[in-house]
C-alpha positions as CSV (number, residue, x, y, z in Angstrom):
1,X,-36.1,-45.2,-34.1
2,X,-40.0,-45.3,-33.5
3,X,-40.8,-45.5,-30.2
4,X,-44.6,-46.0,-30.4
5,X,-46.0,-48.3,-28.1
6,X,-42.6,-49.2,-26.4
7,X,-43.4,-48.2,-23.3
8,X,-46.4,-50.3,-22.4
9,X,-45.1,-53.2,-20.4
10,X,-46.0,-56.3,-21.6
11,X,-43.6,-59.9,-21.8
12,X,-43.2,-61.7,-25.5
13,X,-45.0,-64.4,-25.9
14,X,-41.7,-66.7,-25.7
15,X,-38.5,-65.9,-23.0
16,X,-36.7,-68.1,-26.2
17,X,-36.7,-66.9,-30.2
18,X,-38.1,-63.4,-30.5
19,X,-40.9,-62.7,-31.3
20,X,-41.9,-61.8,-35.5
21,X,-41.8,-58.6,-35.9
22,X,-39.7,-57.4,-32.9
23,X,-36.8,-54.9,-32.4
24,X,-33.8,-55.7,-30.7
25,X,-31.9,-52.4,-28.5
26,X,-28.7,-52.8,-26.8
27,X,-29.0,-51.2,-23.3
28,X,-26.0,-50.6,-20.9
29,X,-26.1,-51.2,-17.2
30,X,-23.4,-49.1,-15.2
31,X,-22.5,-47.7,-12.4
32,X,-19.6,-47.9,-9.7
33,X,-18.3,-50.9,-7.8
34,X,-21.1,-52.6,-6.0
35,X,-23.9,-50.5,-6.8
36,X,-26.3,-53.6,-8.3
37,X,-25.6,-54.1,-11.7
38,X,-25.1,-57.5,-12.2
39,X,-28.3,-57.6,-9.4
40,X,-30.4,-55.7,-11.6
41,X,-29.7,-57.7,-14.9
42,X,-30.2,-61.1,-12.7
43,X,-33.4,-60.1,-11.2
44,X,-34.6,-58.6,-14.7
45,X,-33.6,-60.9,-17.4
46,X,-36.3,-63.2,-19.2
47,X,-33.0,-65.8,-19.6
48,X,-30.9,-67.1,-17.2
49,X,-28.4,-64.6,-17.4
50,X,-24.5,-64.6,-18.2
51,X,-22.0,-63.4,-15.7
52,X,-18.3,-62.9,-15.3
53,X,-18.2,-63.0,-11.9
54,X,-15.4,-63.9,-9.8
55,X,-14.3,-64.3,-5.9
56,X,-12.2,-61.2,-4.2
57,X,-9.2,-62.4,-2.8
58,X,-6.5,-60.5,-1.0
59,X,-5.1,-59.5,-4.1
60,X,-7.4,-56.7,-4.6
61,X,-7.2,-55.2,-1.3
62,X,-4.5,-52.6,-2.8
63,X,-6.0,-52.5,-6.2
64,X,-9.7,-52.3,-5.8
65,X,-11.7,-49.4,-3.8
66,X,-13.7,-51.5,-1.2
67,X,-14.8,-48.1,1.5
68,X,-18.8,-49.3,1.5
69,X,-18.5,-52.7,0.1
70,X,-16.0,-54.9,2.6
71,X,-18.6,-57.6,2.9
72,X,-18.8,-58.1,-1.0
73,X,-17.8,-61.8,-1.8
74,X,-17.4,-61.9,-5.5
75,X,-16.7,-58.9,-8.6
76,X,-17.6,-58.9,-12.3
77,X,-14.8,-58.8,-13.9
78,X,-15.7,-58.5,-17.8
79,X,-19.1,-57.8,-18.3
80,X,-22.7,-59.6,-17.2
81,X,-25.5,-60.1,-20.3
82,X,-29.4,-60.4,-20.2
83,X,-32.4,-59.8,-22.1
84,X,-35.8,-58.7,-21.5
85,X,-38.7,-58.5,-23.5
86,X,-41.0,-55.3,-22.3
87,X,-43.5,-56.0,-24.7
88,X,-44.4,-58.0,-28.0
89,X,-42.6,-54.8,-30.0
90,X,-39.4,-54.5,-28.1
91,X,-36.6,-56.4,-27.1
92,X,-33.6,-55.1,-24.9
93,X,-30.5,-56.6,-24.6
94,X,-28.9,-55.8,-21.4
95,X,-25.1,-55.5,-20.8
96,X,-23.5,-55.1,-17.5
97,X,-20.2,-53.2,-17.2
98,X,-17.5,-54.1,-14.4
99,X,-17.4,-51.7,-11.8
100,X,-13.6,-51.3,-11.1
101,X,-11.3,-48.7,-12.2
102,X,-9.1,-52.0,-13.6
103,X,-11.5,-52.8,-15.7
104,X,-12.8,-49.7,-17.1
105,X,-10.7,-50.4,-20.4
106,X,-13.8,-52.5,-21.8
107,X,-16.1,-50.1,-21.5
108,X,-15.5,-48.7,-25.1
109,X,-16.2,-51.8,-26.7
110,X,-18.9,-52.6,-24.6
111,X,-20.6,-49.6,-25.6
112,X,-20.7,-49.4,-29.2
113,X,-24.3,-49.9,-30.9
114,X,-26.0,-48.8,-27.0
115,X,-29.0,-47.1,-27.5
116,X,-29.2,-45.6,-23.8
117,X,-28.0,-46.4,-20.5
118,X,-29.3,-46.8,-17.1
119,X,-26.7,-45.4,-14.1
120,X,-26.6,-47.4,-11.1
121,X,-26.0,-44.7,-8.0
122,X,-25.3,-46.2,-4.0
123,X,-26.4,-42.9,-2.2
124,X,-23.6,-43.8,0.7
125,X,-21.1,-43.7,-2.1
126,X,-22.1,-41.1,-4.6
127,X,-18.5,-40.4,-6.5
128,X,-18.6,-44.5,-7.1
129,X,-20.4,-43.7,-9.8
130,X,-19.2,-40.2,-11.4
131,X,-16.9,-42.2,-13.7
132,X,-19.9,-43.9,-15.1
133,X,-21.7,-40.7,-15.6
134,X,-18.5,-38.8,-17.1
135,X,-18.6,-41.8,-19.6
136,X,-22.1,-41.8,-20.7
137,X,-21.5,-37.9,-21.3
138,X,-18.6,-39.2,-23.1
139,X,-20.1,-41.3,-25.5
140,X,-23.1,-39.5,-25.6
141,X,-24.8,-42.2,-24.9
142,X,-28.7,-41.2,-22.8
143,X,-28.9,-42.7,-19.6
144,X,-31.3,-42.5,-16.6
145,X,-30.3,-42.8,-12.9
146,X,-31.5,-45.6,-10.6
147,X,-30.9,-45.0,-7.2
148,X,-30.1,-48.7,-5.8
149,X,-32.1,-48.8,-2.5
150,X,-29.8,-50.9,-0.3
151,X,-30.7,-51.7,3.6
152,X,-29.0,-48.3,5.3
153,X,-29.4,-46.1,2.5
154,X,-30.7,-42.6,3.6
155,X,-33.4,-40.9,1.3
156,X,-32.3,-38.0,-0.5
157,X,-34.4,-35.3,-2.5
158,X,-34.0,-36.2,-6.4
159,X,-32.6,-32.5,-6.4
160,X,-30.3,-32.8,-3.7
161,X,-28.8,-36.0,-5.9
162,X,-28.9,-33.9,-8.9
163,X,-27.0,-31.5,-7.8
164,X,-24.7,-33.4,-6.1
165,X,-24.0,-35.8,-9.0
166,X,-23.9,-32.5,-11.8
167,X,-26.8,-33.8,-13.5
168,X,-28.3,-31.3,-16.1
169,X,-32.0,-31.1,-15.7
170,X,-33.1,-33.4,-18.6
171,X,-32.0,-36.8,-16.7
172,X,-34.4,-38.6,-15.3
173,X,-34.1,-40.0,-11.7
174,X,-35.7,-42.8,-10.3
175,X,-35.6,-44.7,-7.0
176,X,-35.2,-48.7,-7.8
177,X,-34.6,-52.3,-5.8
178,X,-32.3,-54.1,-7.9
179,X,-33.2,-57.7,-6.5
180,X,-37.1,-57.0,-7.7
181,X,-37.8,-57.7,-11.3
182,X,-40.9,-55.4,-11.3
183,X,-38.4,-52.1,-9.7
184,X,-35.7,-52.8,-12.7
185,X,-38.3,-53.3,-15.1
186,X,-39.7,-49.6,-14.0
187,X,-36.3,-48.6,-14.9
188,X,-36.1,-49.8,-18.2
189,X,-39.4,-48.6,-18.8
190,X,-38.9,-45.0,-17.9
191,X,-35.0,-44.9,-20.0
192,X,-37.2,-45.9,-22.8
193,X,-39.4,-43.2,-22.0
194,X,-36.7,-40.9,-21.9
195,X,-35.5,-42.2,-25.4
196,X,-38.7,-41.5,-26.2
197,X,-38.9,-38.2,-25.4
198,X,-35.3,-37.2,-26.7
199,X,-36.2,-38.7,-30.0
200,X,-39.2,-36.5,-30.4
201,X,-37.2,-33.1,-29.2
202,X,-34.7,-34.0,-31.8
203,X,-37.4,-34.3,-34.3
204,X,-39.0,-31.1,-33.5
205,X,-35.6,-29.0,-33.2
């Protein structure tokens, strides 16, 4: 796919029909339980978004991993959808994956036709999200990590997170606020950029 020109942020001219001329890429958002995805594709999305999200009961206090995120309220528990134009050229669609180890049984649907992936990390809870990783590797599907900046969250060296999550030097990191719209578009911006930049490696090799 031609990447040309993608990168330049921009918004269609229309949040409704796309525009003539325009590409379409499915884009995954994952990560582990309560890291921001279904933040990120709310605060990012040119529509009103579409979420599955339900209210945590009782019921899941046995079933569901909840060390980091007791105060969450509510859990998506199929998948959340968006869409974002970055520019005139190029349109992503934006699909959220649930979070909990239940659920993970739709993530190989939910992935077919995904052109790249952005990784949602919680720095307090770092192996939340190594099954989203080990899945992406999977797959081989490209991803970027966003680390979720969330009110206690300590800084960390992008190395030091690298390491720590396995990461082989070719993934990109970035530091992100899920609730801003211009933070997740950065991240969208630089997975494309790291599309980019595979695509043209695999040309020249």
């Amino acid at each position: 796919m031609d990447f040309e020109g993608f990168d330049r942020p921009g918004r269609p001219s229309s949040a409704g029909a796309l525009p003539a001329g325009s590409r379409s890429v499915k884009v995954m958002i994952a990560g582990g339980f309560g890291t921001g995805k279904t933040t990120m594709v709310a605060s990012v999305s040119d529509i009103k978004p579409l979420t599955t999200e339900e209210t945590l009961t009782r019921a899941s206090i046995d079933v569901d991993d909840l060390v980091g995120v007791a105060d969450k309220q509510e859990t998506t528990v199929s998948l959340d959808f968006g869409r974002i134009g970055l520019n005139e050229q190029l349109v992503l669609y934006l699909f959220g994956t649930p979070g909990q180890e239940r659920f993970w049984f739709l993530w190989n649907g939910l992935f077919k036709g995904a052109l790249g992936a952005v990784v949602l990390v919680d720095t307090r809870r770092l192996a939340s999200s190594f099954r989203a990783i080990e899945e992406m590797e999977r797959q081989d599907v490209p991803f970027v990590i966003a680390l979720n900046v969330f009110p206690d969250s300590k800084e960390h060296p992008f190395e030091e997170i690298r390491e720590a999550l396995d990461l082989s030097p070719d993934i990109p990191i970035v530091a992100c606020d899920a609730r801003e719209r211009e933070s997740s578009r950065d991240v969208l911006i630089a997975l494309i950029h790291h599309l980019k930049e595979r695509a043209a490696a695999l040309q020249a090799g």
